[in-house]
ZAGUPA-46577 format. One record per residue (C-alpha): residue number from 0; chain; x, y, z. Coordinates in steps of 0.1 Angstrom, whole numbers. Layout:
  num  cadena      x      y      z
  NUM       A      X      Y      Z
...
END
This chain:
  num  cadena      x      y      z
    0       A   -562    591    323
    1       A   -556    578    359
    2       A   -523    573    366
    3       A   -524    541    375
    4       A   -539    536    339
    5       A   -511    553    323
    6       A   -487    531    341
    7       A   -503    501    324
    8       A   -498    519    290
    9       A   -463    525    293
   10       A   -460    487    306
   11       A   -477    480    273
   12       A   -456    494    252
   13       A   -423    483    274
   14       A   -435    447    273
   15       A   -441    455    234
   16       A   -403    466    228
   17       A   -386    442    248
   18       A   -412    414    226
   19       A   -389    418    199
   20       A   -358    411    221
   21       A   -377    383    228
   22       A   -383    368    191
   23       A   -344    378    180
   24       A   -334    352    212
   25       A   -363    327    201
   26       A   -354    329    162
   27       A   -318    313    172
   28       A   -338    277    181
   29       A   -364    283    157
   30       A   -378    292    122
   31       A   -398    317    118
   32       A   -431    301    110
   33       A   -422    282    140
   34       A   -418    305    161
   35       A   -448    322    149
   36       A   -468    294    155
   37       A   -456    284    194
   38       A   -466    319    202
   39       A   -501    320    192
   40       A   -506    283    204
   41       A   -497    295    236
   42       A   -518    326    234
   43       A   -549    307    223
   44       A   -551    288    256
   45       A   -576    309    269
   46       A   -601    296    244
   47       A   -608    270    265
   48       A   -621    291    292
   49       A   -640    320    271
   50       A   -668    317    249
   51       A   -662    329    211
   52       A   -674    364    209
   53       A   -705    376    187
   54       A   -685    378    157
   55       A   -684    354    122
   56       A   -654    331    112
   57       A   -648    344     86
   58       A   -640    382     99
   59       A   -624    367    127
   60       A   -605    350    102
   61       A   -598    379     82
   62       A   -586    396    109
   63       A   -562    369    123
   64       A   -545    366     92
   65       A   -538    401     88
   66       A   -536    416    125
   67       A   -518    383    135
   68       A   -501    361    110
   69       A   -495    381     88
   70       A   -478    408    109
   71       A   -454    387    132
   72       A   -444    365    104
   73       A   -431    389     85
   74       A   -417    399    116
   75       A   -400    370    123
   76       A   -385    368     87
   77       A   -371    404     86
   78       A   -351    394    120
   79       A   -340    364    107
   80       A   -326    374     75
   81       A   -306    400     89
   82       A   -328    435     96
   83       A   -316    446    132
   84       A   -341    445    160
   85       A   -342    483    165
   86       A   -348    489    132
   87       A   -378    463    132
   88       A   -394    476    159
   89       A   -399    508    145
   90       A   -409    495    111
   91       A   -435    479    125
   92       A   -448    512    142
   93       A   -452    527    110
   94       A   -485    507    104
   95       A   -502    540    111
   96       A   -490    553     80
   97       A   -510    525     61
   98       A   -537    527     82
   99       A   -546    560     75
  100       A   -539    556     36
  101       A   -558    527     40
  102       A   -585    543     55
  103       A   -588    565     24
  104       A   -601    541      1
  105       A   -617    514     20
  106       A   -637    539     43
  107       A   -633    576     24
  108       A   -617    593     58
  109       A   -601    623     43
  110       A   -570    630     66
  111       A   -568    661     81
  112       A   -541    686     70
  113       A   -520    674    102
  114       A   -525    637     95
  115       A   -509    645     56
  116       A   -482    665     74
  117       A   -473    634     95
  118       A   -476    608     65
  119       A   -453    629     47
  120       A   -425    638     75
  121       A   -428    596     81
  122       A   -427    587     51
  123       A   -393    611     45
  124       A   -382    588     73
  125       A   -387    554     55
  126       A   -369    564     21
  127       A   -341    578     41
  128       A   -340    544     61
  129       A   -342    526     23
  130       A   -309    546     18
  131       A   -293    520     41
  132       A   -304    488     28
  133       A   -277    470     16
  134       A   -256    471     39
  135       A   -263    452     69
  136       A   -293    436     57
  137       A   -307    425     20
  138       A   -333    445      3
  139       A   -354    411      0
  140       A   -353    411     37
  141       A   -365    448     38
  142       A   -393    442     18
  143       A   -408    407     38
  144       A   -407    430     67
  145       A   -425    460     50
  146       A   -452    432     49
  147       A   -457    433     87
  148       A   -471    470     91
  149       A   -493    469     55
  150       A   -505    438     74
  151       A   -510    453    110
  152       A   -530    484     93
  153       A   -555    460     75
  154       A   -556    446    101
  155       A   -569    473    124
  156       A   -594    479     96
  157       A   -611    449     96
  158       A   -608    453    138
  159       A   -632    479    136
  160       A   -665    453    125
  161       A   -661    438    154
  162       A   -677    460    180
  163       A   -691    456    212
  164       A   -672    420    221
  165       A   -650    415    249
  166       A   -614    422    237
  167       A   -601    395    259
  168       A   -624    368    244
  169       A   -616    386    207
  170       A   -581    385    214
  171       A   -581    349    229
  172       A   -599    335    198
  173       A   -577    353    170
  174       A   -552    338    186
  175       A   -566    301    181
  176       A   -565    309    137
  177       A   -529    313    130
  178       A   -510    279    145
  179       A   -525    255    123
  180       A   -515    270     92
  181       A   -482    282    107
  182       A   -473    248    118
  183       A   -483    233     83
  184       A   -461    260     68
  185       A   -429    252     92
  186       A   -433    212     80
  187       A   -433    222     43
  188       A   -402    245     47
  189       A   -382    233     76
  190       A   -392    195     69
  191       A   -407    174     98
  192       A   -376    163    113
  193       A   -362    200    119
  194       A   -395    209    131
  195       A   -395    178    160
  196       A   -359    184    166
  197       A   -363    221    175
  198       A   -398    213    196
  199       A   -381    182    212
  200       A   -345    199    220
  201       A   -362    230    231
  202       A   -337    251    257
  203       A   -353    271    284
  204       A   -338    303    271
  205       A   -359    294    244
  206       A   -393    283    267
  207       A   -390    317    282
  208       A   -389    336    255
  209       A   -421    318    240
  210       A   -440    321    270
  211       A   -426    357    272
  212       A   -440    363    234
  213       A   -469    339    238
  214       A   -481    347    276
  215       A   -474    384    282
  216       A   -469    402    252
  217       A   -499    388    236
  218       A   -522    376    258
  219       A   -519    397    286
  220       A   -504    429    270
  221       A   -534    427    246
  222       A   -558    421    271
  223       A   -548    455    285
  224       A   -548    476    257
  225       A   -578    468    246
  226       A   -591    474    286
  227       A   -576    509    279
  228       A   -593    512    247
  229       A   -628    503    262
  230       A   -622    528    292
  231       A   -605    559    275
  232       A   -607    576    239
  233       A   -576    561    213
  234       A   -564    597    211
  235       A   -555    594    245
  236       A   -545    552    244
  237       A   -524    550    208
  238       A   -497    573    216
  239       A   -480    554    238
  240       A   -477    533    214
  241       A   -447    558    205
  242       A   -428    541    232
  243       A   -422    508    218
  244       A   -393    515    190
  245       A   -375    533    218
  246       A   -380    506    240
  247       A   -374    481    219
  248       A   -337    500    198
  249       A   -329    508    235
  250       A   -331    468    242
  251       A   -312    460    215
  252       A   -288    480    217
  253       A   -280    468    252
  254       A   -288    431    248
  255       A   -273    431    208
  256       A   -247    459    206
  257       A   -270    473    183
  258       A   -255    504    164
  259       A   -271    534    142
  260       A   -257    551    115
  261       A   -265    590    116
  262       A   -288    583     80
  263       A   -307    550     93
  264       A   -312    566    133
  265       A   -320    602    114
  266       A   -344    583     97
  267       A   -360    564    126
  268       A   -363    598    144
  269       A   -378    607    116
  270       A   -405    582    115
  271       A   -413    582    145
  272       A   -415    618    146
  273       A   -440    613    113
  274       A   -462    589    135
  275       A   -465    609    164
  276       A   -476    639    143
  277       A   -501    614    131
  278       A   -520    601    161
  279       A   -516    634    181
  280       A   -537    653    151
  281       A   -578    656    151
  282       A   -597    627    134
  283       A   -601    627     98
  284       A   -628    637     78
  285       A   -655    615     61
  286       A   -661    623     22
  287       A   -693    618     12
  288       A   -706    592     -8
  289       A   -709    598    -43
  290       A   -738    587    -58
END
C-alpha cells in the first residue's frame, strides 16, 4: 500500500475507536434508539445528491438492518446498561469470528487450519471476558451487545451481493433504512414527549458528538474504507481494523478512567490476538457442493 493510503487506514480505524467515545458522551442526552437514529439521519444526507446504486430494496434492506441497525443499536444498549467502552469496542471487533462461522454454512468456506486456530485462541478470549460479567455490568447487558458483532458478520455476508456499486452511493443509501424505524422505536419506548425534549434541549456537546458519529465516522470514514477496499486486496485493508479496540480502550481510559482487571484485559488481548490470527491467515477453502 502507499503510504499515504496507509495513513488513511489508520485514520479509519482511529476515527472508529474514538466513535465509541463518541456514543458513551451522546448516550448521556439520549436513548439509545435515539441515538441510533440521529446518526444515520445525518449520514443519509447524501442521498440527496447520489443516485441509488444497482442494487434491490430488499438486499439493501437486509443489509441495513444487519450491518447498520442492528449493529450500533446493540451498541448503544450495551453502553448504556453499563458495559464499559473499552470493552465494547473490542466486542464488536470480534464480528470476524461470526463471519467466518458464518461463512461456513451460508457459503461452505472451510477455514483454513490458521483461521480455526484464530477462532479458537478468540474465542478463549470471550469466555475468559464472560468470567467478568457480573461485576460491573449485567449479564442481560452482555448479551444485547453480543448482538452487535452476530449482526455486523451477517451483515458483511449479505455485503458481498452487492458488487460492482459505488461504496459511497451504497453506504449513503443504507444509511437512509434505519431512522425511520429507529425513531418509531424511540417514541414507543421513550414516549413522544422524552423523545422532543431530548431533540428540542439538545446541548452542543451532544450536536458534536452526533455529527462526529453521523458525519465522520459513518459517512466519511466509510466512504474511505470502502475506497481502500476498491483499490487494494482486504488481506492487506481489514487488519487495521486491529487498531480500533486499542484506540478506542486507550480513549476510554483517558476520557472515562476506564480500568482492566488482569482476567477481562487478559481476555481482550486475547481476542484480539484471536482476530488478528484470523485475518492475517490465507483465505478459506470452498467445499464442494454435494449433490
Amino acid at each position: 500500500m502507499k503510504p499515504y493510503d496507509v495513513s488513511l487506514a489508520v485514520l479509519v480505524a482511529v476515527i472508529w475507536g474514538l466513535a465509541f467515545v463518541a456514543s458513551r458522551i451522546a448516550l448521556d442526552e439520549f436513548s439509545p434508539p435515539l441515538m441510533t437514529a440521529l446518526r444515520f439521519a445525518i449520514a443519509a444526507v447524501p442521498c440527496l445528491f447520489v443516485r441509488k446504486p444497482d442494487v434491490s430494496w430488499p438486499l439493501l434492506i437486509a443489509i441495513s438492518s444487519t450491518l447498520f441497525l442492528g449493529q450500533f443499536l446493540a451498541q448503544a444498549y450495551g453502553i448504556v446498561h453499563g458495559v464499559p467502552v473499552g470493552l465494547t469496542s473490542v466486542i464488536v471487533q470480534s464480528q470476524a469470528l461470526f463471519t467466518i462461522a458464518f461463512a461456513v454454512v451460508a457459503f461452505r468456506e472451510l477455514p483454513t487450519p490458521v483461521q480455526g486456530l484464530g477462532v479458537g485462541v478468540a474465542t478463549l478470549g470471550l469466555l475468559m471476558i464472560c468470567g467478568t460479567v457480573g461485576f460491573d455490568f449485567s449479564a442481560g447487558a452482555f448479551a444485547v451487545l453480543m448482538i452487535s458483532p452476530v449482526s455486523f458478520a451477517i451483515g458483511n455476508l449479505l455485503l458481498r451481493q452487492a458488487r460492482e456499486v459505488p461504496m459511497f452511493d451504497l453506504f449513503a443509501w443504507l444509511c437512509l433504512v434505519p431512522p425511520l424505524p429507529l425513531l418509531a422505536l424511540a417514541l414507543v419506548a421513550d414516549g413522544p414527549q422524552a423523545t422532543m425534549h431530548s431533540l428540542v434541549h439538545m446541548s452542543l456537546t451532544g450536536f458534536v458528538c452526533m455529527l462526529i458519529l453521523g458525519v465522520i465516522s459513518t459517512s466519511i470514514a466509510y466512504w474511505l474504507w470502502g475506497r481502500l477496499l476498491r483499490d487494494y486486496s482486504a488481506a492487506q485493508v481489514v487488519p487495521f481494523a486491529l487498531l480500533v479496540p486499542f484506540v478506542g480502550a486507550a480513549a476510554s481510559t483517558v476520557v472515562f478512567g476506564e480500568r482492566f482487571g488482569p482476567l477481562r484485559l487478559s481476555g481482550m488481548v486475547i481476542v484480539v490476538f484471536g482476530i488478528a490470527i484470523m485475518l492475517l491467515s490465507k483465505r478459506p477453502q470452498i467445499l464442494p457442493k454435494i449433490a
